[in-house]
C-alpha positions as CSV (number, residue, x, y, z in Angstrom):
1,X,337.2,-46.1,62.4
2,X,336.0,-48.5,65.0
3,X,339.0,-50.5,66.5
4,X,336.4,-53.6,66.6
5,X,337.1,-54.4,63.0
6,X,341.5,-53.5,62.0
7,X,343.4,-56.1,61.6
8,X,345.7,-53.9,64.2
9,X,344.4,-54.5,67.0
10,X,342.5,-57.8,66.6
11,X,342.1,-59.7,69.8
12,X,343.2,-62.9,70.4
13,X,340.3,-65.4,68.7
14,X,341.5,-68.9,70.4
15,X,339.6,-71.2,68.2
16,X,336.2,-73.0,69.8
17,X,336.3,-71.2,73.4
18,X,333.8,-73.4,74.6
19,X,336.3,-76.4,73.0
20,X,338.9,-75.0,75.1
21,X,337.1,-74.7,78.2
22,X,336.0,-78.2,77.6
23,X,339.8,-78.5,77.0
24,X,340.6,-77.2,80.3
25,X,338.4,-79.2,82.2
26,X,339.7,-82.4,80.8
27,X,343.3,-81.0,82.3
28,X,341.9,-80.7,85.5
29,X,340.6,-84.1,85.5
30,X,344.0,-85.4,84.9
31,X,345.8,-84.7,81.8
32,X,348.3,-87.4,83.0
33,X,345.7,-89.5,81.0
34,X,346.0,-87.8,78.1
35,X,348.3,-88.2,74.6
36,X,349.4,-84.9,75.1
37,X,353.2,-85.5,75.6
38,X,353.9,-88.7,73.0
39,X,355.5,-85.9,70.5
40,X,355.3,-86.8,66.6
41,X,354.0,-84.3,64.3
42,X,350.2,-83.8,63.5
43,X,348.8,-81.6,61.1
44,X,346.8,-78.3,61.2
45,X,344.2,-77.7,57.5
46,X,343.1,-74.0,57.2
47,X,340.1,-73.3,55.4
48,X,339.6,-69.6,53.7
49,X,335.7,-69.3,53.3
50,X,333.6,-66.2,51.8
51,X,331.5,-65.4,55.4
52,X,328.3,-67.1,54.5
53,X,325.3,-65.1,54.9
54,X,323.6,-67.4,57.6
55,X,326.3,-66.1,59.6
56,X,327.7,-69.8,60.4
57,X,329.5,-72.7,58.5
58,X,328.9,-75.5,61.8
59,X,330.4,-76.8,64.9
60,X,333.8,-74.4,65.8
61,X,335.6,-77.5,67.5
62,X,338.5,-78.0,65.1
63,X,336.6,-80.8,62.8
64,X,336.4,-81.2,59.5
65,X,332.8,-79.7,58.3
66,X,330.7,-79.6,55.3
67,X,331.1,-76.4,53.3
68,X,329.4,-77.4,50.0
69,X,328.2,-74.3,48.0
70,X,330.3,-71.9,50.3
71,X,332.8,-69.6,48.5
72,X,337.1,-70.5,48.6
73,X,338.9,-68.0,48.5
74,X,342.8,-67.4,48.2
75,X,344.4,-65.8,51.1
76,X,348.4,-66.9,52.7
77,X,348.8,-68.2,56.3
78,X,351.8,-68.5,58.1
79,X,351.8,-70.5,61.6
80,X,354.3,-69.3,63.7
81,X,355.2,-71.6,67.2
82,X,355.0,-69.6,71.0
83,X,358.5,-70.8,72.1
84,X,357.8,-70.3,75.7
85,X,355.0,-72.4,75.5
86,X,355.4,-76.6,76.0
87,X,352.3,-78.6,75.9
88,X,354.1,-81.6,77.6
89,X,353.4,-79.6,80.9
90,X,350.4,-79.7,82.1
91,X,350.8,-76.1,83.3
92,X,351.3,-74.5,80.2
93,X,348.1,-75.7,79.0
94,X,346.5,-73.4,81.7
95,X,348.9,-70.5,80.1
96,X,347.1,-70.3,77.3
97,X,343.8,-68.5,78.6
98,X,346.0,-65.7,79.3
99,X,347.8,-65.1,75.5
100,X,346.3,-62.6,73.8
101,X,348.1,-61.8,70.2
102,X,347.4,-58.4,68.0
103,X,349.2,-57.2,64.7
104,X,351.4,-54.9,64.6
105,X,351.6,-51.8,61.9
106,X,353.1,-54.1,59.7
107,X,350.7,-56.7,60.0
108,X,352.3,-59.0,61.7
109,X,351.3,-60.9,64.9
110,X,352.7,-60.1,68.7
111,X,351.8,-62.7,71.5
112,X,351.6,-61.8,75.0
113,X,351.2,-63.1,78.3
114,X,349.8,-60.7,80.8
115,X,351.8,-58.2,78.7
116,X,355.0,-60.1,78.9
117,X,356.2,-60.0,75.0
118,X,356.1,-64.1,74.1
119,X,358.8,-65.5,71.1
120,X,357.5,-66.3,68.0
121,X,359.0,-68.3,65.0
122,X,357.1,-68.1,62.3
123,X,356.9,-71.0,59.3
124,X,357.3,-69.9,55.8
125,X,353.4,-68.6,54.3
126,X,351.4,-71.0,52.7
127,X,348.6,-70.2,50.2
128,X,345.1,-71.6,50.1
129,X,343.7,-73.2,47.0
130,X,341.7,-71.5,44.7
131,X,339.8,-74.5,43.9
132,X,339.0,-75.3,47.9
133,X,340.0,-72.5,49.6
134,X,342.7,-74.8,51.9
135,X,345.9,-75.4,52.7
136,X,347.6,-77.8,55.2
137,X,350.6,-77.5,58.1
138,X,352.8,-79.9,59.0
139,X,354.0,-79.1,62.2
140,X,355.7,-80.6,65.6
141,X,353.2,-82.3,68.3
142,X,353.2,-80.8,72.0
143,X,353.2,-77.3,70.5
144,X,351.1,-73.8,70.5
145,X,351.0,-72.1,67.4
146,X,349.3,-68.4,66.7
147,X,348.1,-68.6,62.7
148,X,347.2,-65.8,61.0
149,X,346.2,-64.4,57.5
150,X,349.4,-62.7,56.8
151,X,347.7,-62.1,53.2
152,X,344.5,-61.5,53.3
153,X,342.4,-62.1,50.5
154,X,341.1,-59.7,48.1
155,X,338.4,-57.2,49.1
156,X,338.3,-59.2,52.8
157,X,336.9,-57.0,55.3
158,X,339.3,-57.4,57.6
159,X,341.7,-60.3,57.4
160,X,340.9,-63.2,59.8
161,X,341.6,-62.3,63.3
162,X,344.8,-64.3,64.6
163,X,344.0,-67.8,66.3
164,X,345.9,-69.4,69.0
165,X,345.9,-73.7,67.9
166,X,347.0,-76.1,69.9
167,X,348.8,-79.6,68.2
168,X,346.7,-82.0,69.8
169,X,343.5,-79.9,70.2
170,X,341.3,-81.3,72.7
171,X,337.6,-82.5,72.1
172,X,335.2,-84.8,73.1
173,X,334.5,-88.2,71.3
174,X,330.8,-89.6,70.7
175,X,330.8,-91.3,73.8
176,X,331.5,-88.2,76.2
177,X,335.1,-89.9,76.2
178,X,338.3,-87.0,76.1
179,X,339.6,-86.7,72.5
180,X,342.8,-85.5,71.3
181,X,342.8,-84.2,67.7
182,X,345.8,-84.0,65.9
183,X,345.0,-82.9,62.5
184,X,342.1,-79.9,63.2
185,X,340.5,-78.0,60.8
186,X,339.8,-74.4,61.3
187,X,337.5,-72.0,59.3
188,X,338.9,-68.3,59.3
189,X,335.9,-66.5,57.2
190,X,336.5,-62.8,55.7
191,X,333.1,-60.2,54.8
192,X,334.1,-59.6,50.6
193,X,333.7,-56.0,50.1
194,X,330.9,-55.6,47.4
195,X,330.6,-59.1,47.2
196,X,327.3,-60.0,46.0
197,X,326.5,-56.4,44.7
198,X,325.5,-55.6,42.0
199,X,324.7,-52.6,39.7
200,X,322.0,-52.5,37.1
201,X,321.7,-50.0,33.9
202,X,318.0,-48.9,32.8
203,X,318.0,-46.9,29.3
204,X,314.6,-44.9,28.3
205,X,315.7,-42.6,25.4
206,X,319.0,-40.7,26.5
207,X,317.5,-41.1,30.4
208,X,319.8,-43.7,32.2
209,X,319.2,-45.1,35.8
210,X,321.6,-47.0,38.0
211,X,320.6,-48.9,40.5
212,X,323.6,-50.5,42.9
213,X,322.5,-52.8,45.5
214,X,325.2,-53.8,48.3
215,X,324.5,-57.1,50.4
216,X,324.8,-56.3,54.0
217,X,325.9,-60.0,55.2
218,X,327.1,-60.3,59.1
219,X,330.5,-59.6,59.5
220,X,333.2,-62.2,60.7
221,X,333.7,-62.6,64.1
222,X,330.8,-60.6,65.2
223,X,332.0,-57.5,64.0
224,X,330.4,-54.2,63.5
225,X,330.2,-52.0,60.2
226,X,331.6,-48.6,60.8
227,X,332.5,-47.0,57.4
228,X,330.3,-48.2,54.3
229,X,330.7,-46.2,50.9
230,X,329.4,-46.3,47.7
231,X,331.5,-44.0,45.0
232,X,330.4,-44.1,41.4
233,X,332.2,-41.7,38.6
234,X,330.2,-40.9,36.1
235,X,330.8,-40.9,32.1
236,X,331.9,-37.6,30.9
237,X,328.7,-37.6,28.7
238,X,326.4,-38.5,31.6
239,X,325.1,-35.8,33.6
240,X,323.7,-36.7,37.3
241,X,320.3,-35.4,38.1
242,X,319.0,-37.1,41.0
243,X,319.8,-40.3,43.8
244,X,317.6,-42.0,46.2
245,X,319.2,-44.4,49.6
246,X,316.9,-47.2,50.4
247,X,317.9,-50.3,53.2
248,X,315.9,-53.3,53.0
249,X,315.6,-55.5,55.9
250,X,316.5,-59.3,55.2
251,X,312.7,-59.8,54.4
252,X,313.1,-57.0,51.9
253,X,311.0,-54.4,53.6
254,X,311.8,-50.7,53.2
255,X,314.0,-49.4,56.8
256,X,313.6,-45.9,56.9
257,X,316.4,-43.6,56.3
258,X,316.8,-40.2,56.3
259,X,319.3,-37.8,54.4
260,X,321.9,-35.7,56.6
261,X,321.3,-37.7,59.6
262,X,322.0,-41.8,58.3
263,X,324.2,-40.7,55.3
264,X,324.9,-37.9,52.8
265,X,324.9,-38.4,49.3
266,X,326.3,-36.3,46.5
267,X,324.0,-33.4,45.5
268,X,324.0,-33.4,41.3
269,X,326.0,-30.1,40.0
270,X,324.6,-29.8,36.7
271,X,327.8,-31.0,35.1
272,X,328.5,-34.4,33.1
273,X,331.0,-36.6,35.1
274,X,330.1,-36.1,38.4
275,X,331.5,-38.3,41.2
276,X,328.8,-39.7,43.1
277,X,329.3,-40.6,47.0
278,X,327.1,-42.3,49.1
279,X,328.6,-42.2,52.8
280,X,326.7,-44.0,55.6
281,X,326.7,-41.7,58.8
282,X,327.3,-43.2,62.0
283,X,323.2,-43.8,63.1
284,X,322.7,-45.5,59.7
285,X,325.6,-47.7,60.4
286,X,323.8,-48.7,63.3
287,X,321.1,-49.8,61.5
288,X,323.4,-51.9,58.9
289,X,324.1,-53.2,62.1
290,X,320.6,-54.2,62.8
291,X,319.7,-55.6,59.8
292,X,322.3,-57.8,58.5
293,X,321.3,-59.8,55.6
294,X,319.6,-56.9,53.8
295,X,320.8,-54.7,51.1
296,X,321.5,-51.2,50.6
297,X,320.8,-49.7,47.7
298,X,321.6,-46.9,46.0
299,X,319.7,-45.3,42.9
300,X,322.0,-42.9,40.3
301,X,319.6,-41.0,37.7
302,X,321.2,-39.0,34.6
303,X,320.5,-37.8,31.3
304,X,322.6,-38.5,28.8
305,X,324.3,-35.6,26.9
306,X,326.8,-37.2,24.1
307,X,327.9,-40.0,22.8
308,X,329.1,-43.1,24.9
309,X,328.4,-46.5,26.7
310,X,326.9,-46.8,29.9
311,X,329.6,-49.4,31.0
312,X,330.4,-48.1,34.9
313,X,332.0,-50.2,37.8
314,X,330.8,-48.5,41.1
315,X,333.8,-48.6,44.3
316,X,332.7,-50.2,47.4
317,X,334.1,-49.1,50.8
318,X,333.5,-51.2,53.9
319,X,335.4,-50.7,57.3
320,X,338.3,-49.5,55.8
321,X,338.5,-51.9,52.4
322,X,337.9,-50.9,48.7
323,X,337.4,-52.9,45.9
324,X,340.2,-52.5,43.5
325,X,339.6,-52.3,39.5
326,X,337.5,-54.6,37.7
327,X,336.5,-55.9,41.6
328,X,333.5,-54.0,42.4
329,X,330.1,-54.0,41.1
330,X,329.5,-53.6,37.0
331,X,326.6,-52.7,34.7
332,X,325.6,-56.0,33.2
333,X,325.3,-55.5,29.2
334,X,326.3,-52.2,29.0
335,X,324.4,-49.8,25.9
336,X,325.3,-47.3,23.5
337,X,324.1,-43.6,23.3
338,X,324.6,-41.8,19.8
339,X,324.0,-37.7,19.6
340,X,322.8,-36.6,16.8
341,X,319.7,-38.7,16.1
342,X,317.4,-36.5,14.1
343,X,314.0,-36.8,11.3
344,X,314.5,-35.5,8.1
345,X,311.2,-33.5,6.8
346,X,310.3,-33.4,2.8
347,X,308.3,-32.7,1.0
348,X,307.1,-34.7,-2.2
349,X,305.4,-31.8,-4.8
350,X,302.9,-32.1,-7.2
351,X,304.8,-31.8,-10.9
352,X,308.3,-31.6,-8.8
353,X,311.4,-33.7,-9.9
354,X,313.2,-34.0,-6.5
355,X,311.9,-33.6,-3.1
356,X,312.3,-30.5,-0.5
357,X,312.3,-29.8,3.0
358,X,309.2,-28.5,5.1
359,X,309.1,-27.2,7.9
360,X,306.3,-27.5,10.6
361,X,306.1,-31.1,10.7
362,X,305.9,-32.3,14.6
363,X,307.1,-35.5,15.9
364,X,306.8,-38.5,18.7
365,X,309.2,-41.1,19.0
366,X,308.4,-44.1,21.2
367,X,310.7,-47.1,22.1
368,X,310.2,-50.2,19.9
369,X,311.6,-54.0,20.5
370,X,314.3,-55.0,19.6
371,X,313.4,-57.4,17.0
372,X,310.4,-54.9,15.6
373,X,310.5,-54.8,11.7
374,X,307.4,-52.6,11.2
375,X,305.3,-50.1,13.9
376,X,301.5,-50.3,14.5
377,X,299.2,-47.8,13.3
378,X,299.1,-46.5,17.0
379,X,302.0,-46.2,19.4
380,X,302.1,-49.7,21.6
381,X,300.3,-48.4,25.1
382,X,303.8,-50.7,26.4
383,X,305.9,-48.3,24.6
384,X,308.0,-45.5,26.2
385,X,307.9,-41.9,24.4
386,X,311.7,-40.7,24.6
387,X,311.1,-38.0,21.9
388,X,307.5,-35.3,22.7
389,X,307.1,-33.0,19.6
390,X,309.8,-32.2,18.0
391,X,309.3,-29.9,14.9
392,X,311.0,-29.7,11.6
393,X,312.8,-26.3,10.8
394,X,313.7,-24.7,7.7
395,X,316.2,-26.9,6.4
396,X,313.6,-30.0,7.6
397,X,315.6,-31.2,10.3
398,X,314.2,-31.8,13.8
399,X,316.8,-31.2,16.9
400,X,319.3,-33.4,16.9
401,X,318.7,-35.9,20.2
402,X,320.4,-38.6,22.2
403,X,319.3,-42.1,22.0
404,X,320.2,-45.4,23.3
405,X,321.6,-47.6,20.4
406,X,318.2,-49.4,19.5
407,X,315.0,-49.1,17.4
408,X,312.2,-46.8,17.5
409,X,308.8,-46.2,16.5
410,X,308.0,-42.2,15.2
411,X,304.7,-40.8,14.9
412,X,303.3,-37.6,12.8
413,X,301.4,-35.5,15.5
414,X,301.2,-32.7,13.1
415,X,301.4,-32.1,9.5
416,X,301.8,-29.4,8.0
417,X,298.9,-27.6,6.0
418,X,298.3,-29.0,2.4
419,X,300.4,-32.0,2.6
420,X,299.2,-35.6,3.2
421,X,300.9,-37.1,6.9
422,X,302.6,-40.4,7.9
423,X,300.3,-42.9,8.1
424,X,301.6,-45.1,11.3
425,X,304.3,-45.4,12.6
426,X,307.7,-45.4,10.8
427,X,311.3,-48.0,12.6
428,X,313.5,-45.6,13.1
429,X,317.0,-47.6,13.9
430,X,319.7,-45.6,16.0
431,X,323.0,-47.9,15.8
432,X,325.5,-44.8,15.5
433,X,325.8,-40.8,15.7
434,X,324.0,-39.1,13.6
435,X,321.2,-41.4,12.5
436,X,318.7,-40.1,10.1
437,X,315.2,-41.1,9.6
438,X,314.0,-39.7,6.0
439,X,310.1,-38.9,6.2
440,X,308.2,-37.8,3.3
441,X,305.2,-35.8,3.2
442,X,303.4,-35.7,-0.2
443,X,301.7,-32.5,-1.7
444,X,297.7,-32.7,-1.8
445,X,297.0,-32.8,-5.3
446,X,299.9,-34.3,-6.5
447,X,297.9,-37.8,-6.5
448,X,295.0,-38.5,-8.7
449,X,291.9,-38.1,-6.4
450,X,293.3,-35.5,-4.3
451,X,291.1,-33.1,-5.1
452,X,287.9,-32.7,-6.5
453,X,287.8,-32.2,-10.7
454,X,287.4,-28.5,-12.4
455,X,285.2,-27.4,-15.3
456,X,286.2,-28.6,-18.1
457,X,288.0,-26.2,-20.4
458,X,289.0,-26.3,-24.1
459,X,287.7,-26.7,-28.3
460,X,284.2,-27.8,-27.0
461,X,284.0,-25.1,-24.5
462,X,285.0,-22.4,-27.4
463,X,282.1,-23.8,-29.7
464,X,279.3,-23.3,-27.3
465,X,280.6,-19.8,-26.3
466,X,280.6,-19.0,-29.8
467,X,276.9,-19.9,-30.1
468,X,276.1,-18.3,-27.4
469,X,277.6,-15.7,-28.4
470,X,275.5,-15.6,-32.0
471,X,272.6,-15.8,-30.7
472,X,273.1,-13.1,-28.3
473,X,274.0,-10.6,-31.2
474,X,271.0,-11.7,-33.2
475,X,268.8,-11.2,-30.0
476,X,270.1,-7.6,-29.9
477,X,269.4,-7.0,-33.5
478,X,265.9,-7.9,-33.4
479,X,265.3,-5.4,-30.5
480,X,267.1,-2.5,-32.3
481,X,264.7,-2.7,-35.3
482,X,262.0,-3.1,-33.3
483,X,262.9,0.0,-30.9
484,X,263.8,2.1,-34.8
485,X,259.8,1.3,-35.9
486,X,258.4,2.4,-33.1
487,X,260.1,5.5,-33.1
488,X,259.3,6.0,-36.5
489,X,255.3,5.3,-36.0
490,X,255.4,8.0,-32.8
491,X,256.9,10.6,-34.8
């Protein structure tokens, strides 16, 4: 990882360097002139402060500013006094240029001069407000004091680098005239990891896209990203079956990346509950780097395999920070997926006391709105189709499917032969496992109409055969005698 950015080896930040310079030139000029050496106390107001994206808060020359709409957050302090050094000589005030201070593996500060180890006494930690983001010293005039974030606040990426203060602080008035401030203000800012991001949940059917988008604001004290991460676990029911990486430049235009050479990103295993990393390699770093005030964002496909709820908190890694539980970005109203949503195929038979199933019957299902009480004749051209043809079997049943907890529209694309179709579309509502949609077919012919009429059959039909059938025999008779007399006149 990139020593620019651990809170190990943080250089000295001595608060305002063009103050101090300014500072330092005032000495020279005579510091004889100067309150520097009345004593009394003054007092010193830290402010903890979300890094703004802008980069800046204002003027970094220990006076009070206006931070309305920036972010407090709550971090502890703790000033500790450099013994060696007393501001009522004017000599020590030209020591200070050479103090650097770092942490040490426990996080706690070391001042040096030229390498010479330097005593520190350190006050008891105080705690910024939650409402403001500040808290307030009380400490002895004519002093030099190293304050650092001894702890940081959550997700900060890193803690504020150590500052050298000074009790006066010098300045200049409106007039050009020397100023010695007793009570600064100073504005440590932290990078929140994840803060900002967000993750969004799409549902078409049982498809499900994520799509996570990580702010890339500037980093405090012009640091540099050198490890980003996006890990995301997925629901045991989910299955992962593609991701896309895109990095948008602070005007939201696309900055191209490419796979294997600005990150890697998990490859899906066919499996529900796959762990899926995005890892930023060190050329698409760079290009964080370069376009600060963008976004990265990472898009999570799956297809959804069970029952569950697409409620998911991705983790966010950034130079060497994690958001903890319940810290990192969340799907915003999560859904439900049930298994075993299925159409039920019977069939309604002429003279037949209780319906049966058929098989053969082929179905669409298309997404409906959530307030839908009815579906038009034709599926809405704004609709999604989530189910394409499924068939009834033997037993009627269509495969069961996974849906989204929700309502949908089904259409009959075929009907089986001899039987009348669904006219429309039929709500189909899905609020658990299991959900049944019951559609009947009738039999042609079991409604009056169906079919065209037969001959009519019966007592009338028996009188006219039996006439027919009389005069036929008398027909015959006639010939016979006449066939006997002219047999009898030829012989």
């Amino acid at each position: 990882m990139n020593t620019s950015l651990s809170r190990r080896t943080s250089a000295i930040s001595i608060l305002g360097v063009a103050a101090l310079a300014l500072g330092s030139v005032l000495l020279l000029a005579g510091p004889a002139a100067a309150v520097p050496g009345d004593g009394g106390t003054g007092t010193l107001t830290v402010h903890k402060l979300e890094q703004p994206e802008s980069g800046d808060l204002g003027p970094n020359d220990g006076s009070e500013i206006e931070t309305t709409g920036a972010t407090p957050l709550v971090a502890g302090f703790t000033a500790c006094t450099i013994e060696e050094i007393d501001l009522t000589n004017p000599a020590d005030w030209e020591r200070l240029a050479n103090i650097t201070v770092t942490l040490d593996s426990g996080g706690d500060p070391v001042a040096e001069e030229g390498g010479t180890p330097l005593t520190l006494t350190c006050l008891p930690e105080q705690t910024t407000a939650a409402g403001d983001g500040a808290t307030e010293f009380t400490l002895p005039a004519d002093k030099a004091y190293v304050v650092y974030e001894s702890t940081p606040a959550e997700n900060a990426i890193p803690a504020a680098t150590p500052t050298v203060i000074t009790i006066p602080y010098p300045g200049t008035g409106a007039a050009g005239d020397p100023v010695w401030n007793y009570d600064p203000h100073i504005y440590p800012k932290n990078t929140l990891v994840g803060g900002g991001a967000t993750k969004d949940g799409q549902v078409i059917g049982d498809q499900v896209k994520f799509d996570i988008a990580v702010p890339i604001p500037p980093l405090a004290d012009e640091g540099t990203y050198d490890e980003v991460r996006i890990n995301d676990q997925l629901a045991a029911f989910l299955t992962y079956t593609a991701g896309s990486v895109v990095l948008e430049d602070s005007d939201g235009a696309d900055v191209p990346l490419v796979e294997g050479v600005d990150y890697t990103l998990t490859a899906p295993s066919g499996s529900g509950g796959d762990m899926v990393v995005l890892e930023m390699l060190p050329a698409g770093l760079a290009k964080l780097d370069a376009n600060t005030g963008g976004k990265l964002i990472l898009t999570i496909e799956a297809t959804a395999t069970g029952s569950g709820s697409t409620a998911n908190e991705a983790q966010i890694t950034i130079n060497g920070t994690s958001t903890g539980p319940g810290t990192g970005p969340s799907v915003v109203d999560p859904e439900e997926f049930f298994g075993g949503a299925h159409i039920l195929k019977e069939a309604q038979n002429k003279g037949a006391a209780t319906n049966v199933p058929l098989a053969g019957a082929k179905f669409d299902v298309y997404t409906a709105a959530a307030g839908a009480t009815s579906c038009p004749a034709e599926p809405d051209p704004d609709a999604t189709k989530v189910v394409d043809g499924d068939v009834s079997a033997a037993d009627g049943m269509t495969p069961n499917e996974v849906l989204a907890e929700g309502k949908y529209c089904v259409y009959e694309v075929e009907v089986p032969a001899g039987y009348k179709g669904l006219v429309g579309g039929q709500l189909f509502e899905v609020t658990g496992e299991d959900a049944e949609l019951v559609v009947v077919n009738t039999q042609i012919g079991a409604d009056p109409g169906d079919l065209p009429s037969l001959p009519i059959t019966g007592a009338a039909g028996s009188v006219l055969l039996g006439i027919g059938g009389a005069a036929l025999l008398a027909v015959a008779g006639v010939l016979l005698n006449a066939r006997r007399k002219r047999n009898q006149l030829q012989d």
